[in-house]
LUMMISE-714408 format. One record per residue: residue in three letters; x, y, z of N, C-alpha, C in turn. Coordinates in steps of 0.1 Angstrom, whole numbers, plus 2048, in hexadecimal, padded with zeros to 3 digits. Layout:
! LUMMISE-714408
ALAXYZXYZXYZ ...
//
This chain:
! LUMMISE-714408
UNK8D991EC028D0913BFD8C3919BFB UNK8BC916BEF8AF91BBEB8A4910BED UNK89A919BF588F911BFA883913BF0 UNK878909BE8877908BDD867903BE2 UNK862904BEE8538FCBF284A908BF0 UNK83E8FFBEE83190CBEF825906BFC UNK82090CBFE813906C07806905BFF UNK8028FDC067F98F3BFC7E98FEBF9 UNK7E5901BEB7D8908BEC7D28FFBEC UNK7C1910BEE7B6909BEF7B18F8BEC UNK7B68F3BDD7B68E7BD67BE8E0BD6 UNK7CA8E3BDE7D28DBBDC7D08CCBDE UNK7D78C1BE17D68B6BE27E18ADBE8 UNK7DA8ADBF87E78A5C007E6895C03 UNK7EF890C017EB87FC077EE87CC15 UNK7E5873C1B7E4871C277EF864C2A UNK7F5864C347FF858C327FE849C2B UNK7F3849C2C7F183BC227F1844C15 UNK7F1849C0F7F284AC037E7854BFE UNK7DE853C027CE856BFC7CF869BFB UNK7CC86CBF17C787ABED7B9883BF5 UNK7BF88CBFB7B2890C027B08A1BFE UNK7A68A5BFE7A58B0BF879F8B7C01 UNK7A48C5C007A58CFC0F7978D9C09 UNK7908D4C127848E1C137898EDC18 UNK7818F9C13781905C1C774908C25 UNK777913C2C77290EC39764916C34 UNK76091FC2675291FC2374A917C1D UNK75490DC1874C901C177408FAC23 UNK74A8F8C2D7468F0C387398F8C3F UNK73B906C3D72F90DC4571E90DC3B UNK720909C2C71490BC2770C904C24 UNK6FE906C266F28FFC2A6F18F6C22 UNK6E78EAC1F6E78E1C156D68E6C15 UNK6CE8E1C066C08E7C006B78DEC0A UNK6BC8D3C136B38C8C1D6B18D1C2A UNK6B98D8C2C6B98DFC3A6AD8E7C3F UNK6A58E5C486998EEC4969B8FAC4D UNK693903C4E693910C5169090FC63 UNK697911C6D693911C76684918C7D UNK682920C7C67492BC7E665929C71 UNK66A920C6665F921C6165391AC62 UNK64391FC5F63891DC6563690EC60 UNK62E903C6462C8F5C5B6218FCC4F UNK61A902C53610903C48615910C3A UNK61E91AC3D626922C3863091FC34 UNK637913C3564590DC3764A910C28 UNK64590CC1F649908C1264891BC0B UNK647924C14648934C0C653938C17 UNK657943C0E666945C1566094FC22 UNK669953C29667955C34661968C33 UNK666970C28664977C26653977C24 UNK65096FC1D642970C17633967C23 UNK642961C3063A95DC3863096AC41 UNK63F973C4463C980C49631984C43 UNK630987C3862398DC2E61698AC37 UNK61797CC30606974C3560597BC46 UNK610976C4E60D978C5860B985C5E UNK61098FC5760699BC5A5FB9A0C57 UNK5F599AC4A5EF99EC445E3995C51 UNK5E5988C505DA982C5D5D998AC69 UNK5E498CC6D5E4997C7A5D99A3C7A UNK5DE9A7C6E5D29B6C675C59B5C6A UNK5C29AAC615B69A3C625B09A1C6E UNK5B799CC7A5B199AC8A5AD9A2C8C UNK5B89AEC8C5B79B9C935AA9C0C8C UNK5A99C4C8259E9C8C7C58E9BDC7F UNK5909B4C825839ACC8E5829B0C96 UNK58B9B3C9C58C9B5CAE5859C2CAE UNK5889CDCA25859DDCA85769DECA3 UNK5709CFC975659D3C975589CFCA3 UNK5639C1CA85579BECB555B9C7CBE UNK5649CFCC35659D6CCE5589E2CCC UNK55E9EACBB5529F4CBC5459ECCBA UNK5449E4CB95349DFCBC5329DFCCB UNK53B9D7CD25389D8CE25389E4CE7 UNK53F9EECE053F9FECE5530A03CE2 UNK529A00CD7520A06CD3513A02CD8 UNK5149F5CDB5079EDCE15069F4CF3 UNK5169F9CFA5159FDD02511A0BD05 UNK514A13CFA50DA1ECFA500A21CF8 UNK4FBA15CF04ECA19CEF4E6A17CFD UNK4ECA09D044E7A09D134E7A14D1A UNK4F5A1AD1B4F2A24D264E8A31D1F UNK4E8A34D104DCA3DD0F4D1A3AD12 UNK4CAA2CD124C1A28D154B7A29D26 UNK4C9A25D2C4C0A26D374C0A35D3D UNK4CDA3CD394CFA49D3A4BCA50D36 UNK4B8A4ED2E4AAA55D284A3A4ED31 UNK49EA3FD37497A3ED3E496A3FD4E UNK4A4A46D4D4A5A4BD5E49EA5BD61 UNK4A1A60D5449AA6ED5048BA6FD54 UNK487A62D4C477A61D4A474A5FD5C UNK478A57D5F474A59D6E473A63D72 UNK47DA6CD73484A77D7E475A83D71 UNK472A83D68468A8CD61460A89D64 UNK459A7AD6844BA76D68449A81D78 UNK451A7CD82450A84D8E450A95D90 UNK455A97D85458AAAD8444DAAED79 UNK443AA1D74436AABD6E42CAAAD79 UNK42DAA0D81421A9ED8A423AACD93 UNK42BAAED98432ABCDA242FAC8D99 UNK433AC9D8C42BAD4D8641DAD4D87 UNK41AACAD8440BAC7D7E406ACDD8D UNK405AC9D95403ACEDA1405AE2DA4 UNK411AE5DA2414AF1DA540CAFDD99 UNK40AAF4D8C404AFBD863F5AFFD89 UNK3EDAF3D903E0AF3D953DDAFFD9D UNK3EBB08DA43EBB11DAC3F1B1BDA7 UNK3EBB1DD983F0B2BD92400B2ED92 UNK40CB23D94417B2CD94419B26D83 UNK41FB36D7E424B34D73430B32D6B UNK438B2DD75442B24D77446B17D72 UNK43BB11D79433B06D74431AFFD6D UNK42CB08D63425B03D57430B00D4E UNK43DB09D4C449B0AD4844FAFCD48 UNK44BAF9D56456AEED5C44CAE2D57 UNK43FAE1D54436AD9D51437AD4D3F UNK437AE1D39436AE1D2D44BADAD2A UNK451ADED2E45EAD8D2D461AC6D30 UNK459AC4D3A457ABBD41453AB1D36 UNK448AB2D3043CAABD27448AAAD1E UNK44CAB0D14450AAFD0945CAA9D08 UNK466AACD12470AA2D1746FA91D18 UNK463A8FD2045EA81D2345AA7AD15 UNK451A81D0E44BA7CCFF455A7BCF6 UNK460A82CF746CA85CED475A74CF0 UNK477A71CFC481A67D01475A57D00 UNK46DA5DD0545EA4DCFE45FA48CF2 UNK461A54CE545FA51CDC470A4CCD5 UNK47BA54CDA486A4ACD9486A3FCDE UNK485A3CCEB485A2ECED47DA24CE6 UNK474A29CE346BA1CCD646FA1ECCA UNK471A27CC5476A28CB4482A29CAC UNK48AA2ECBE49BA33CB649AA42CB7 UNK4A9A43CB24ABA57CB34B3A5ACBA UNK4B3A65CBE4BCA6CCC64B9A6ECD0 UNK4C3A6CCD94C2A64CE94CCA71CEE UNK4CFA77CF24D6A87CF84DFA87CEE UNK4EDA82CEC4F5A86CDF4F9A76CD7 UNK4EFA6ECDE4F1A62CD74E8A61CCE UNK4E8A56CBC4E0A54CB74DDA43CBC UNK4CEA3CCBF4D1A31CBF4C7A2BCBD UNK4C9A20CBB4B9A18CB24AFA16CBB UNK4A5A11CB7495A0BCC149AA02CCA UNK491A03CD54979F8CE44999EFCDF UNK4A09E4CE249E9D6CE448D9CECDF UNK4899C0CDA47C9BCCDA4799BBCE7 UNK4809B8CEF47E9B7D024749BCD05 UNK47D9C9D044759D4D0F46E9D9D05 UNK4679DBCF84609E4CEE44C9E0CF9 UNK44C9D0D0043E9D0D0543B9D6D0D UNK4469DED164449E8D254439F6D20 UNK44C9F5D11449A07D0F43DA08D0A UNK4359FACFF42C9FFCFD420A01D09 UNK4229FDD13417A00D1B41AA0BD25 UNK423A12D2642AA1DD29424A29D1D UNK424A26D18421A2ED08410A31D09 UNK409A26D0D3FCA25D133F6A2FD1C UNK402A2AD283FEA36D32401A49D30 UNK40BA47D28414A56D26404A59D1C UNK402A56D153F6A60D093EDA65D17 UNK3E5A5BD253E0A66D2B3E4A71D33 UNK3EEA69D343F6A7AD3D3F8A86D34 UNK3FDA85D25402A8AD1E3F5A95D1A UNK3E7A8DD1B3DEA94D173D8A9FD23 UNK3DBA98D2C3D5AA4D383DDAB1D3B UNK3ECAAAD343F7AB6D3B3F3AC1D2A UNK3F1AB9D253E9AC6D163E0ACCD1D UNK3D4AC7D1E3CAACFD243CBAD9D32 UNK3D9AD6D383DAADED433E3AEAD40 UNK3E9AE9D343F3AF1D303E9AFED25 UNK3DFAF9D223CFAFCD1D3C9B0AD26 UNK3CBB06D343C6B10D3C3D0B15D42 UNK3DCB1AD403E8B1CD423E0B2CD47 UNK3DDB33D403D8B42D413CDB40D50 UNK3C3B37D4C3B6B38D5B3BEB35D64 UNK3C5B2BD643C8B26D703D6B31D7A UNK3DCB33D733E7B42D753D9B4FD79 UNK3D3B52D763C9B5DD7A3C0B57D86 UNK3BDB4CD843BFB46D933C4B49D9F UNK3D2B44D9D3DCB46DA73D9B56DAC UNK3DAB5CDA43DDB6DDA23D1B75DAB UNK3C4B6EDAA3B5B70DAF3B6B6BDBC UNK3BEB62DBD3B9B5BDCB3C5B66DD4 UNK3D4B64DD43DCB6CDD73D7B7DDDA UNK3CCB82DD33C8B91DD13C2B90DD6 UNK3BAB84DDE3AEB83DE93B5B84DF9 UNK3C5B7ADF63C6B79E023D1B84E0A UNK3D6B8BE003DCB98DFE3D1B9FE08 UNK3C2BA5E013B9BAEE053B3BAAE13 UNK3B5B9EE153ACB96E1E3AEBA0E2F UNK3B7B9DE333BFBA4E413B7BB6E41 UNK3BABB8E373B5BC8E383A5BC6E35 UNK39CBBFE2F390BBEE3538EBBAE3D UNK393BAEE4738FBAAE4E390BB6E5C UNK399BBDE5C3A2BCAE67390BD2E64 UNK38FBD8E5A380BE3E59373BDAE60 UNK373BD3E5A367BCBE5A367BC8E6D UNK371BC4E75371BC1E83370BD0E87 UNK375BDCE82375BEAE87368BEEE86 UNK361BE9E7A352BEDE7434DBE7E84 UNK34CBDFE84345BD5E93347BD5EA0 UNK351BD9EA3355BE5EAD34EBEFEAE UNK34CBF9EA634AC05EA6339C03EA7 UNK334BFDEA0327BF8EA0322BF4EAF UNK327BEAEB7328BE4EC1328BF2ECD UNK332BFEEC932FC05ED532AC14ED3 UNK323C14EC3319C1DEC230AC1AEC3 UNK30EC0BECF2FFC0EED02F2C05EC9 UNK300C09EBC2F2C03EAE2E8BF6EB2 UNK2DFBF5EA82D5BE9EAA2DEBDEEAB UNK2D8BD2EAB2DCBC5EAB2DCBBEE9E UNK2D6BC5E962D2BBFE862E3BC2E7F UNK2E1BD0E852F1BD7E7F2FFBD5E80 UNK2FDBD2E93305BC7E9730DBBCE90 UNK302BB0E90300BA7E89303BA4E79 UNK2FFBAFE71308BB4E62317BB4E69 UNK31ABBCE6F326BC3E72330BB5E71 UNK32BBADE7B330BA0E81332B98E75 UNK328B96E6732AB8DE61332B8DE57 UNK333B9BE59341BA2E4C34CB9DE4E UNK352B9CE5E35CB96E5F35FB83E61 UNK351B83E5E354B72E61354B71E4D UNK34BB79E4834CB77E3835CB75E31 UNK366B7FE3836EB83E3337CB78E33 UNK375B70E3D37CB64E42379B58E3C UNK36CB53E35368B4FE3036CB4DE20 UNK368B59E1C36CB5CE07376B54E07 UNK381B5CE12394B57E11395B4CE11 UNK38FB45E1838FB3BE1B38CB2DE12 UNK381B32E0C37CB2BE02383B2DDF2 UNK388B39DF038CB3CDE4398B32DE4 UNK39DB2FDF03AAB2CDF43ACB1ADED UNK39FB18DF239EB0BDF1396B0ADE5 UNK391B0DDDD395B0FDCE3A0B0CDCB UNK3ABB11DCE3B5B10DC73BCB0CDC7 UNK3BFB04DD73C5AF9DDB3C1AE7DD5 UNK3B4AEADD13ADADADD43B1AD5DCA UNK3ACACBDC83B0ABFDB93A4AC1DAD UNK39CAC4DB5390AC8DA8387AD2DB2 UNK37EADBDA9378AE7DAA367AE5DB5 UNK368AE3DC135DADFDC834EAECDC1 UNK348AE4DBC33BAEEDBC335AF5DC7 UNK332AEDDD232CAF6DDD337AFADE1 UNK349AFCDDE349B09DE434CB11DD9 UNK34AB12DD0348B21DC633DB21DC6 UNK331B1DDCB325B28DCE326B2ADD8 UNK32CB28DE232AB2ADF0335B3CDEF UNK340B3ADE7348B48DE5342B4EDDE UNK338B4FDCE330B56DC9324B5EDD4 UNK321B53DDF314B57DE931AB62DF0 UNK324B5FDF9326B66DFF330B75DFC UNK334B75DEF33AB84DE932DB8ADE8 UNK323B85DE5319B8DDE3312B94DED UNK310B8EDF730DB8FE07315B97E0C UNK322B95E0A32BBA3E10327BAFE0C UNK329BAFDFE323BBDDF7313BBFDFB UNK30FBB9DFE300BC0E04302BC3E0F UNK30ABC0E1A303BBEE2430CBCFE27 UNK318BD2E20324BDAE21315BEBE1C UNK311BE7E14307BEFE0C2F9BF0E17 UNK2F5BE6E1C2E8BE8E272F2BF3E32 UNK2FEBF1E39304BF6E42303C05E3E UNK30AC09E3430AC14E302FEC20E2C UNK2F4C16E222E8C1EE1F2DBC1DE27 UNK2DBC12E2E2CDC0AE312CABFEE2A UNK2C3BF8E302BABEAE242ADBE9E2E UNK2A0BECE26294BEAE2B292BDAE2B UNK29BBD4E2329BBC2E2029DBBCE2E UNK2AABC1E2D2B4BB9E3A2AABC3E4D UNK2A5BD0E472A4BD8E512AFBDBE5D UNK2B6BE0E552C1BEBE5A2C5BF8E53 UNK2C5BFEE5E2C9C16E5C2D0C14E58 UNK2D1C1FE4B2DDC20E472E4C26E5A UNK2F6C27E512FCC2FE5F2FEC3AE60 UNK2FAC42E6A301C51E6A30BC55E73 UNK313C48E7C31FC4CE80328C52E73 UNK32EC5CE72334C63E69348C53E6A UNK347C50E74356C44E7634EC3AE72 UNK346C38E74340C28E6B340C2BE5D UNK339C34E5C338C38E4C34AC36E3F UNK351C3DE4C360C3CE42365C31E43 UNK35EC23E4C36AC1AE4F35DC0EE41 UNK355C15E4034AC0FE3634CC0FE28 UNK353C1DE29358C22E19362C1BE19 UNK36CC1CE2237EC15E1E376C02E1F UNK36EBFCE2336EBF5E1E367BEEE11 UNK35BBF1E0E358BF5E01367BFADF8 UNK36DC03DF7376C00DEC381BF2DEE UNK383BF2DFC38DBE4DFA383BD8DF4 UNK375BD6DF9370BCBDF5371BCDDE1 UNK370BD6DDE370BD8DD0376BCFDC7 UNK388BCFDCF391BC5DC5391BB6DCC UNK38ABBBDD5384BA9DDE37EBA1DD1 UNK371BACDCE367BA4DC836CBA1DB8 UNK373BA7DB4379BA9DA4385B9DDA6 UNK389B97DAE393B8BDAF387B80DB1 UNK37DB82DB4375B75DB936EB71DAF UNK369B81DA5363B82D99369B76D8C UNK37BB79D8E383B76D89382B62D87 UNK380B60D9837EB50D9A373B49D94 UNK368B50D9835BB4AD92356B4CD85 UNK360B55D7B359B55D6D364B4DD65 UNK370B48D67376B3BD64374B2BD6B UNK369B2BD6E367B20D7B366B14D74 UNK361B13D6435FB06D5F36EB02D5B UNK370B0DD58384B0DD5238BB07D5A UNK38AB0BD67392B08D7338AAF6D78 UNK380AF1D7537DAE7D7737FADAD6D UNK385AE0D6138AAD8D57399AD6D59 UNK3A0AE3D5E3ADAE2D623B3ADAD6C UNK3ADADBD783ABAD5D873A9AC2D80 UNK3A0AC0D7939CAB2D723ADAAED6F UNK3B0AB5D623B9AB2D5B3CBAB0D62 UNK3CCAB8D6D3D9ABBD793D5AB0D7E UNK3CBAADD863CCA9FD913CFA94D90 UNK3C9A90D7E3CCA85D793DBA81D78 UNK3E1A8BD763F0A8ED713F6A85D80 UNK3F6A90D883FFA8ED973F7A7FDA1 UNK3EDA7BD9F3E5A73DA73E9A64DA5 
//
């Protein structure tokens, strides 16, 4: 027997026991969207552009933040770096103001060291002054003029720096006197010990030849002289400014040595004192006449820069005081 059925297609058309025609969907029908259906994920204000072109905008706004963000950061980067140059240069200026006064000082006493450290000192300070008020270059930073804040303290800062500024010129001025200073006084106090050794020998020897009392007495004041000059040259060079009475009191008394070294040896009908004819007085007379020689040529040295050294001594004090 031949079996003659087919199974029903896609379109076919079956009736349901009452009768009624029903028509068989396939099953890609039933899965596809209808044009009402929303897009699950899309923005309310973007909604109506396809999702592709949502993406767009929304990176392109992302872009955009981000490109805000890195401009205020490097602004906050940059406002921070000016701070730390800022204070970075006015920590400097302290720690210089303190290391000119210290030169200013050491240079007062001839070291030529000093002046190096003085002259470095100065131009460093003036260089970081004048950035902080105007802008420039701040160690490898470029950065603009302070703040309006602080511009009223630099300018009165600015006030005080022109007189320091001017005295550390003027002391940098005597850079040469004041070093031959140092050099003069040092050559005094070098020689000093070995005049003072003749001059007590001289007085000795005097004392137990007998000699007069006049002679004696010379003998005696050679060694208090010798103690004296040093003494005084000394404090020349130490002080804050140049005492007049005592550079005449060291002009008086170089002079006095040298006479009195000259009565010992030849006579003085002035002073009335013999010359000497111990043949040992005479040589300890000669060795000191030549030591007094480079005595006198260092003292020479003090008292024919004396106004020099009193404009210098002015100009140092003001600085460190």
């Amino acid at each position: 027997m031949t079996l003659n059925s087919k199974l029903p297609g896609p379109s076919s058309r079956m009736q349901d026991p009452a009768g009624e025609t029903l028509v068989a969907h396939t099953v890609m029908d039933v899965d596809e969207p209808t044009n009402e259906e929303e897009i699950p994920f899309a923005l309310p204000i973007l909604g109506r552009y396809p999702v592709t072109k949502q993406l767009k905008i929304l990176g392109g706004a992302l872009l955009l933040t981000m490109l805000v963000i890195a401009v205020v950061v490097y602004r906050d980067d940059r406002q921070s770096t000016y701070g730390t140059a800022y204070i970075a240069a006015a920590g400097d200026m302290g720690m210089l103001s303190q290391r000119l006064a210290k030169a200013s000082s050491l240079a007062l006493l001839g070291d030529p060291m000093a002046f190096a450290q003085l002259r470095s000192s100065r131009d460093t300070f003036a260089t970081n002054l004048d950035r902080l008020t105007s802008g420039g270059e701040l160690g490898n930073t470029s950065v603009p003029p302070s703040p309006p804040a602080v511009q009223p303290q630099l300018a009165t800062l600015t006030h005080a720096w022109e007189k320091t500024d001017k005295n550390a010129a003027r002391l940098l001025e005597m850079e040469k006197n004041l070093i031959s200073l140092g050099k003069d006084v040092a050559s005094i106090n070098d020689k000093n010990p070995q005049l003072l050794e003749l001059s007590e020998q001289i007085a000795a020897l005097k004392l137990q030849s007998s000699a007069g009392s006049r002679e004696i007495a010379a003998a005696n004041q050679l060694v208090m002289l010798t103690q004296r000059i040093a003494k005084n040259a000394n404090a020349l060079l130490v002080g804050d400014a140049i005492d007049s009475e005592i550079a005449f009191l060291l002009g008086k008394d170089t002079n006095t040595f040298r006479d009195l070294v000259n009565a010992l040896s030849k006579g003085s009908d002035e002073r009335r004192i013999a010359a000497t004819s111990d043949a040992a007085i005479k040589q300890k007379l000669a060795e000191l006449d030549t030591s007094f020689s480079e005595y006198r040529t260092a003292v020479g040295g003090i008292l024919g820069n004396l106004q020099r050294l009193v404009i210098a001594k002015q100009a140092g004090s003001q600085i460190f005081r």
